[in-house]
N, C-alpha and C positions, 0 to 999 in steps of 0.2 A: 363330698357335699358338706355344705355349711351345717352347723349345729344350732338350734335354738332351744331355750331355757326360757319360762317364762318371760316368750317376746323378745328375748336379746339374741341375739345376733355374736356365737364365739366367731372373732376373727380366723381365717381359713387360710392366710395367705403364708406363702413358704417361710419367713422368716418369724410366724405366729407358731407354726408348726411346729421351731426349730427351738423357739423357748418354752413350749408345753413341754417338749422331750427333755432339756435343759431339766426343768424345775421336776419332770417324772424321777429322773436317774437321780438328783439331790436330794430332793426332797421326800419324809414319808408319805402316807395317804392321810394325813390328821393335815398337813399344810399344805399339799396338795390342793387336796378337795378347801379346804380353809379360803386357800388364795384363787380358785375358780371361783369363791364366793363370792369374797371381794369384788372380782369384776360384777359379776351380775348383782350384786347388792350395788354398787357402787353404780351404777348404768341406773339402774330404777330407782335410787336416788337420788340421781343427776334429771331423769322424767321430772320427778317430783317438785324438784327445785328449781326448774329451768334452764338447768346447765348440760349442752351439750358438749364432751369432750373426743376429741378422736378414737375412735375404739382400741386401734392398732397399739394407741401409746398409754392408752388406760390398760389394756389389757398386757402391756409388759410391766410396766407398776404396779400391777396387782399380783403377778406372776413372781415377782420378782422381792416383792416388798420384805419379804422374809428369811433371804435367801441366807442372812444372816444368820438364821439359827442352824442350817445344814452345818455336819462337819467340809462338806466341800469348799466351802467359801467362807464360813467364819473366819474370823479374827479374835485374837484377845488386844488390842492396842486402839481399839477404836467401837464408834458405839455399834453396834449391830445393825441398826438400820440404814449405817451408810455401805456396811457390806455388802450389801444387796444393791443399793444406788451408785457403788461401785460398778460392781458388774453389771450391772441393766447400762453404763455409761459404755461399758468396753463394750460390749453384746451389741447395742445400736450404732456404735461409733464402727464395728466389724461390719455391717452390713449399708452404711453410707449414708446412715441417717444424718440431717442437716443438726447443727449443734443447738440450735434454738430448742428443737424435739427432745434432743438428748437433754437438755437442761430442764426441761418439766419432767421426764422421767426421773432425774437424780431428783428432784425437790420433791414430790410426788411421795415417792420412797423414805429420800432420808426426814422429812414431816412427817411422816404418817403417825406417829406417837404425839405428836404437838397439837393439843388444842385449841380450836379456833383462827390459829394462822393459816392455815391450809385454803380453808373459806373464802380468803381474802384474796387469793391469785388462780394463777390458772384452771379450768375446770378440771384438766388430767389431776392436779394437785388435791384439787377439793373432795374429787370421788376416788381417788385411793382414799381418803382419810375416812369418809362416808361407807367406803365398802368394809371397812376396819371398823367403825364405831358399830355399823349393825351385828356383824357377826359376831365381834368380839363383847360387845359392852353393852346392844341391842339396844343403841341411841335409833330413834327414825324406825325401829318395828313397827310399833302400833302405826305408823303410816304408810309400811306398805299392805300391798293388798295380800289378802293371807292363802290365796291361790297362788301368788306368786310366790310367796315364801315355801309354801308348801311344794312346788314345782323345782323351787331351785333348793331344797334339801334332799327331795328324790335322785336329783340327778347327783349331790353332791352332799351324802350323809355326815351328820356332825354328831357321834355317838360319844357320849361322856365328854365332848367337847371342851366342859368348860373347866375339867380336872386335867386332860388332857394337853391344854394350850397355856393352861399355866405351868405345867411340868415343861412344857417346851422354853418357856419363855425362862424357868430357871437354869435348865441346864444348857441356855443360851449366850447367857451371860453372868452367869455364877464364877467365871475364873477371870472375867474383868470388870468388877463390882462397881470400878473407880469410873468406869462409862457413864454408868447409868444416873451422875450424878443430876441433878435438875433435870429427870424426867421420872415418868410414873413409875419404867423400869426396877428403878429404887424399893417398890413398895412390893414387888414381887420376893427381890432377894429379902426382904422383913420378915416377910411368910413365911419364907422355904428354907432357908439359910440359916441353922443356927449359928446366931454370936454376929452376926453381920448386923452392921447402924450405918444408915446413911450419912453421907460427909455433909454439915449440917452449914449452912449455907451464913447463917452467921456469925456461928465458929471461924468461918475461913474471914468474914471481914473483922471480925476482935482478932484473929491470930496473923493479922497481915503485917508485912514488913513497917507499915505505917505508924507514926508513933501517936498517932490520935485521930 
């Protein structure tokens, strides 16, 4: 039987199933429960907004959005969030999803850290980013309804959350610093990392091959 959460509707269908299990065996229970949040933060922020997005492809973007920080799937040679929008591309593309689908899933995913772009395309694209900004950064709280907030933390506890998901996010990408360059990622290794400086963006255009 279907599941609901605060009025959302968890997709039920075999290949929904097949990436719960996916992101169970990868993932701990801090980004587990994290990325179930996403979708239903993400779904009731999409209410809010007037953006209706497919559930099936919202809910492997959210599933999936992080899959970067697991040892099964990281990388060090690229940024983390395409890790994930990697395998959310091979994962839809094994199951015969049409490439258009699969292309809002990778953007979905590898945006989800980019603010403001997201907004601007697809809905799948917009509520990953929306289901990350509430849980993570708690943009659009005060607008949901605090029943629903309160409904989808029951089902999906966020305990020390916010020490927690920073410690993930460092030893996510602590061994390829050089990713994280021109994103917020950056300002995690500042925190947590001593002796780490971001590669500083006008450094690189005064130290360019250019002679002026």
């Amino acid at each position: 039987m279907s599941e609901t959460i605060a009025g959302v509707t968890i997709p039920d269908s075999a290949f929904a199933d097949e990436a719960t299990q996916l992101v169970r065996d990868a993932a701990p229970p801090l980004l587990y429960d994290h990325s179930r949040r996403v979708y239903l933060f993400g779904t009731l922020q999409g209410r809010r907004l007037g953006l209706e997005a497919d559930p099936e492809l919202l809910y492997i973007g959210a599933m999936f959005h992080d899959l970067g920080l697991t040892e099964a799937y990281r990388r060090t040679d690229q940024r983390f969030e395409i890790d994930g929008a990697d395998e959310a591309r091979r994962f839809l593309a094994s199951h015969g999803f049409p490439e258009e689908d699969i292309r809002k899933v990778w953007e979905a995913i590898a945006l989800h850290t980019t603010p403001e772009v997201p907004y601007r395309l697809d809905p799948e694209i917009a509520l990953v980013t929306a289901g990350v900004e509430t849980d993570v950064l708690g943009i659009g709280y005060d607008e949901l309804d605090p029943e629903d907030i309160a409904a989808v933390t029951a089902a999906h506890p966020r305990p020390d959350f916010k020490r927690q998901i920073l410690a993930a996010f460092t030893g996510g990408f602590k061994d390829r610093p050089d990713t994280t360059f021109g994103t917020v990622n950056a300002d995690v290794l500042e925190h947590f990392v001593p002796g780490y400086k971001h590669i500083d963006f006008v450094d690189v255009i005064q130290t360019s091959p250019w002679p002026d």
